[in-house]
TORBA-688536 format. One line per field, with one value per residue (C-alpha): residue number from 1; x, y, z; chain. Coordinates in steps of 0.02 Angstrom, whole numbers. Layout:
k = NUM, ...
c1 = X, ...
c2 = Y, ...
c3 = Z, ...
c = A, ...
END
This chain:
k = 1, 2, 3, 4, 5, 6, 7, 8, 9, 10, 11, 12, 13, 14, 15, 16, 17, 18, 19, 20, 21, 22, 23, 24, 25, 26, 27, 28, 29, 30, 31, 32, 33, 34, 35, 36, 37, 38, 39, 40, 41, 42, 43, 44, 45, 46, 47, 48, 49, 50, 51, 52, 53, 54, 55, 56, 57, 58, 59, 60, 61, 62, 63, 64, 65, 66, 67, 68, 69, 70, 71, 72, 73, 74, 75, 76
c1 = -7464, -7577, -7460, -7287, -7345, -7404, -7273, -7151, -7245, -7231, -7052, -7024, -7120, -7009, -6862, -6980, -7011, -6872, -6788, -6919, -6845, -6714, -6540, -6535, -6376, -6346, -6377, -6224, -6217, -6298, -6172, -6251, -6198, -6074, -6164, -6172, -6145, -6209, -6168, -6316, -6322, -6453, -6531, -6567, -6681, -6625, -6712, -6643, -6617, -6584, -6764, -6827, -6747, -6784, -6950, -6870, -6964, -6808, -6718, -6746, -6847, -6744, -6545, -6525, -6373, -6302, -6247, -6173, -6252, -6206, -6345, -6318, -6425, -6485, -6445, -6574
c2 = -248, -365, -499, -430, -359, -527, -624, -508, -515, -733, -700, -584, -676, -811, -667, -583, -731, -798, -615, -606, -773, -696, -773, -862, -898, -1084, -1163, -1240, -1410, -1458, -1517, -1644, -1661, -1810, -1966, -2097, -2267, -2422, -2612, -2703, -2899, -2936, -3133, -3138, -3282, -3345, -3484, -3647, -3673, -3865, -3908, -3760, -3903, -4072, -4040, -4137, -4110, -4143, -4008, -3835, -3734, -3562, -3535, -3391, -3305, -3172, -3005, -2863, -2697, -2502, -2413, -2214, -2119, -1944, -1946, -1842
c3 = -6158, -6035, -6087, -6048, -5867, -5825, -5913, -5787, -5630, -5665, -5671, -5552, -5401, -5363, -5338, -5231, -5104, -5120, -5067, -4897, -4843, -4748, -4709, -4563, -4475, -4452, -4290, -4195, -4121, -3982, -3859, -3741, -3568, -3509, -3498, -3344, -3426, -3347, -3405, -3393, -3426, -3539, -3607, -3800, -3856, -4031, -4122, -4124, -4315, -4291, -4208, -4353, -4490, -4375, -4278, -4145, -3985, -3873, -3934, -3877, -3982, -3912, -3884, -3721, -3763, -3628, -3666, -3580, -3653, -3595, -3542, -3546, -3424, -3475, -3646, -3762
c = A, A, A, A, A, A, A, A, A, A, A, A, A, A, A, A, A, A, A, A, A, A, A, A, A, A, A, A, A, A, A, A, A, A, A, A, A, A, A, A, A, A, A, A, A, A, A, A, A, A, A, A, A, A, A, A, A, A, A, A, A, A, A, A, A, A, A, A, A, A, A, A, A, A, A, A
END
C-alpha cells in the first residue's frame, strides 16, 4: 500500500509544478527609438603578407586601409 501512494505522489508531482507555473502572456517587441547615424572614417591596419613571406625590411610590415563606418547614436 506504501508502494502505490508513493509510486503516485512520484507521478503526480511533476503535474503539480508544472500546473503552479502559470501561463504567462508573451512579451512584445521592444521597439527602439529612431536612431541618429553618423559616418565616421576609420584606418584599419592589415598585415603586409609579402614582408610576412620575404622578411624584407623595406617593405612595410602593415597596409592602412580607410573605411567609412555608420555609427548609430542611442541605440540599446
Amino acid at each position: 500500500m506504501k508502494k502505490i501512494i508513493v509510486f503516485l505522489f512520484i507521478c503526480l508531482l511533476p503535474v503539480i509544478f508544472t500546473g503552479c507555473t502559470g501561463n504567462k502572456p508573451a512579451e512584445e517587441p521592444s521597439v527602439n527609438p529612431p536612431t541618429e547615424e553618423n559616418q565616421v572614417e576609420v584606418t584599419l591596419y592589415y598585415p603586409n603578407e609579402e614582408f610576412i613571406k620575404t622578411g624584407n625590411e623595406k617593405l612595410d610590415q602593415l597596409i592602412p586601409v580607410k573605411k567609412l563606418i555608420t555609427v548609430k547614436e542611442n541605440q540599446t
